[in-house]
C-alpha positions as CSV (number, residue, x, y, z in Angstrom):
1,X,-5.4,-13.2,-16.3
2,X,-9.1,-11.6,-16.0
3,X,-9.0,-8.5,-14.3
4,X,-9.9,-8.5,-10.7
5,X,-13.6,-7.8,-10.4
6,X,-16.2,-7.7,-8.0
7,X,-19.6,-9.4,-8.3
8,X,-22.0,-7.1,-6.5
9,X,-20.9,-3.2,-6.5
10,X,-23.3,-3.1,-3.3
11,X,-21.3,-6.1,-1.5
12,X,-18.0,-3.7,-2.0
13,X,-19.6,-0.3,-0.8
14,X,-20.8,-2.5,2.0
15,X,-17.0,-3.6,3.2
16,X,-16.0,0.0,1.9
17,X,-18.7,1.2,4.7
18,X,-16.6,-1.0,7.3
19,X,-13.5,1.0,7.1
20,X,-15.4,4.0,9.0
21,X,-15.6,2.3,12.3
22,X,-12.2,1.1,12.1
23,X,-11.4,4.6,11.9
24,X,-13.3,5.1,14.5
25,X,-12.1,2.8,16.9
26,X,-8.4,4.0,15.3
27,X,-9.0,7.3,16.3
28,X,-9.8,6.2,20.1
29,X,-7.0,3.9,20.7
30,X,-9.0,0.7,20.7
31,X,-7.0,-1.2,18.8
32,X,-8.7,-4.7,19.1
33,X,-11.9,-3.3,18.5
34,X,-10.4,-1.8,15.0
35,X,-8.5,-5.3,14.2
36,X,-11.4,-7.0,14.4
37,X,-13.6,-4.7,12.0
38,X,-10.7,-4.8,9.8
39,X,-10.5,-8.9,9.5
40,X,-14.4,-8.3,9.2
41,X,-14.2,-5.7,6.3
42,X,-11.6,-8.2,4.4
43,X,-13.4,-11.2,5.3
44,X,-16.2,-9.6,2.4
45,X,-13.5,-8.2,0.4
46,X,-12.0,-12.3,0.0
47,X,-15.4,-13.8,-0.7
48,X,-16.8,-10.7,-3.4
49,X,-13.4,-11.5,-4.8
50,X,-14.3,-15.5,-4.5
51,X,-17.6,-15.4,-5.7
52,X,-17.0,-13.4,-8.9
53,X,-14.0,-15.7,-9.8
54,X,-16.3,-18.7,-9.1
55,X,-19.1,-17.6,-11.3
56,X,-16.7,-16.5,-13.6
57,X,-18.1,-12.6,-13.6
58,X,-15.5,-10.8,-14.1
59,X,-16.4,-7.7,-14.9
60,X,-14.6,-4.5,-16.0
61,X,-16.5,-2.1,-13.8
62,X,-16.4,-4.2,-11.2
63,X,-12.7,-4.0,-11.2
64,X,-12.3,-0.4,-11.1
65,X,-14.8,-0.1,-8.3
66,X,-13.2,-2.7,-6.0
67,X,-9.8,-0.6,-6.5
68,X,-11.4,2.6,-6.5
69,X,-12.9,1.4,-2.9
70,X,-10.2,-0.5,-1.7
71,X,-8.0,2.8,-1.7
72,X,-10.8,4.8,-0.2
73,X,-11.3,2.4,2.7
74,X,-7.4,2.5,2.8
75,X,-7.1,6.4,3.4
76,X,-10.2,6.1,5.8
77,X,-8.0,3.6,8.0
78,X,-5.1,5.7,7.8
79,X,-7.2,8.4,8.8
80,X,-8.1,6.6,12.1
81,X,-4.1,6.9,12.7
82,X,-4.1,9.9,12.3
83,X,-6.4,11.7,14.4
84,X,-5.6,9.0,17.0
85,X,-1.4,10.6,16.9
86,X,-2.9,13.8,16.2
87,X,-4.8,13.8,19.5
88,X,-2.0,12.4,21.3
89,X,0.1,15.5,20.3
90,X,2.5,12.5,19.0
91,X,4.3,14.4,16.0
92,X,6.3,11.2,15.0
93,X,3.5,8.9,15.1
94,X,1.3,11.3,12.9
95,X,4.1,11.4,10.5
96,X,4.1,7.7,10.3
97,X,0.8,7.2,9.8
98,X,0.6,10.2,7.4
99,X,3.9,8.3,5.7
100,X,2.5,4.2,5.9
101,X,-0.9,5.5,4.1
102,X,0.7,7.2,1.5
103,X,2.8,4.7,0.5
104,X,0.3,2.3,1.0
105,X,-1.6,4.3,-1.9
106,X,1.9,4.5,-4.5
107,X,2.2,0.6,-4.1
108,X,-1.2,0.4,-5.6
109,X,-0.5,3.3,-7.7
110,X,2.4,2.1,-9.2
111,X,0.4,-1.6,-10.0
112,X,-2.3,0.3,-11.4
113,X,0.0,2.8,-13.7
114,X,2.4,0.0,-14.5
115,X,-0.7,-2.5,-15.6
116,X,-1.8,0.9,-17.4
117,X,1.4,0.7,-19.5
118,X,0.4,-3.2,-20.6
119,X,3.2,-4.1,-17.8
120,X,2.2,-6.7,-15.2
121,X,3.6,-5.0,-11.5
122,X,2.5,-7.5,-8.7
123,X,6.2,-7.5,-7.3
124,X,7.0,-6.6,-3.8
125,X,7.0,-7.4,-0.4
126,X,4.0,-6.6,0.7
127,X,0.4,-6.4,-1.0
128,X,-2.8,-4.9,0.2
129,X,-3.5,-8.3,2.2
130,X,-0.6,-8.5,3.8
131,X,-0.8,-5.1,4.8
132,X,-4.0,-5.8,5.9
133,X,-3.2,-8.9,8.0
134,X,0.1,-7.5,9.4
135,X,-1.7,-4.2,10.6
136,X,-4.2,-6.2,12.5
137,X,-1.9,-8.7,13.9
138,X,-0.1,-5.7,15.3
139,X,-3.5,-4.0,16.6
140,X,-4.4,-7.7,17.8
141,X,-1.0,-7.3,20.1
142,X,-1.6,-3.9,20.6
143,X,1.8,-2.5,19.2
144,X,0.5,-0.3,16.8
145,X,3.4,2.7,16.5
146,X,5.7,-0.8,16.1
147,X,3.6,-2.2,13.3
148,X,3.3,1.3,11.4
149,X,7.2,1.4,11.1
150,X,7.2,-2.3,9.7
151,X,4.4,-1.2,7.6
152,X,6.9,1.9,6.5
153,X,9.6,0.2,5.9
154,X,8.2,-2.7,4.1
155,X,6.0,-0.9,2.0
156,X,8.8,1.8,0.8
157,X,10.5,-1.6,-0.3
158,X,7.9,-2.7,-2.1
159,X,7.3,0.8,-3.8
160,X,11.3,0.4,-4.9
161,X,10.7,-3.0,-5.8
162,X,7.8,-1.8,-8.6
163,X,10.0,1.4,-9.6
164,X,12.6,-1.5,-10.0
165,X,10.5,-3.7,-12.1
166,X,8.8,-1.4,-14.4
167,X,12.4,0.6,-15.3
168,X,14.0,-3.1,-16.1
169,X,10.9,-4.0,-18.1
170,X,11.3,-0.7,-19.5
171,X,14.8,-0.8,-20.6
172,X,14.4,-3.1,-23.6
173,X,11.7,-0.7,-25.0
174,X,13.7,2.2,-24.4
175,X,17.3,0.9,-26.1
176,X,15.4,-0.4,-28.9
177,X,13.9,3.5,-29.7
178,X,16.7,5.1,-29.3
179,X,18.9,2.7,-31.7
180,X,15.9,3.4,-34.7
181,X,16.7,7.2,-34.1
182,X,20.5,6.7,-34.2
């Protein structure tokens, strides 16, 4: 498969860009306000993504800088969260968030350093647009503590799920060293 590339490096700053006032709104409670610049922000995430594989351009800068960007507009989001539980003296919901964004980064982390190791890792429960659709369902219905501990729990899965994957693809590679150094 091609790598994943983006056709205009401007096109992903520009949805980058969007995360800030999702953070924004995050960080005030306004939770519809923040799903909606979040569908928006994806919305040119799904067509750079469309138009690239369309016109075939798939580029290997383009790759890294849609990654590098998606998990820069990731921690921004997070960081709405945070100060929004942080304000609210809510010690349990700024863990969470703290918690959901973190592992939101190791699922792509362990893609990335899986991939890294010529091991495909797109196993798991839930990918960056699910994550993305489930979070803004939940803002959309305003239950956003509730949709940060589905977020948790299915995204420590999915971190387990990768861990799983790479140690079984692993394995064969490992028995077959250590039986030439018997």
């Amino acid at each position: 498969r091609p790598p994943r590339s983006t056709l205009f490096p401007c096109t992903t700053l520009f949805r980058s860009l969007l995360s800030l006032p999702v953070c924004l709104a995050l960080s005030q409670g306004r939770w519809i306000p923040a799903a909606l610049w979040l569908l928006g922000g994806s919305f040119f995430d799904v067509l750079d993504g469309a138009l690239a594989r369309a016109l075939k351009s798939h580029k290997l800068f383009g790759a890294f800088w849609d990654s590098t960007m998606d998990r820069v507009s990731e921690a921004v989001i997070f960081l709405g969260f945070v100060l929004y539980y942080g304000g609210q003296r809510d010690s349990l919901g700024l863990g969470l968030a703290f918690t959901v964004g973190f592992l939101s980064q190791l699922i792509s982390y362990t893609r990335a350093r899986a991939e890294g190791l010529g091991l495909q890792n797109e196993v798991g429960w839930i990918t960056r647009p699910v994550r993305i659709l489930g979070l803004s369902a939940g803002l959309l219905g305003g239950q956003p503590t509730a949709t940060l501990w589905i977020l948790a729990f299915l995204s420590l899965v999915t971190v387990f799920q990768r861990i799983y994957h790479v140690f079984k693809a692993a394995e064969p590679g490992l028995k077959a060293r250590g039986k030439k150094g018997s």
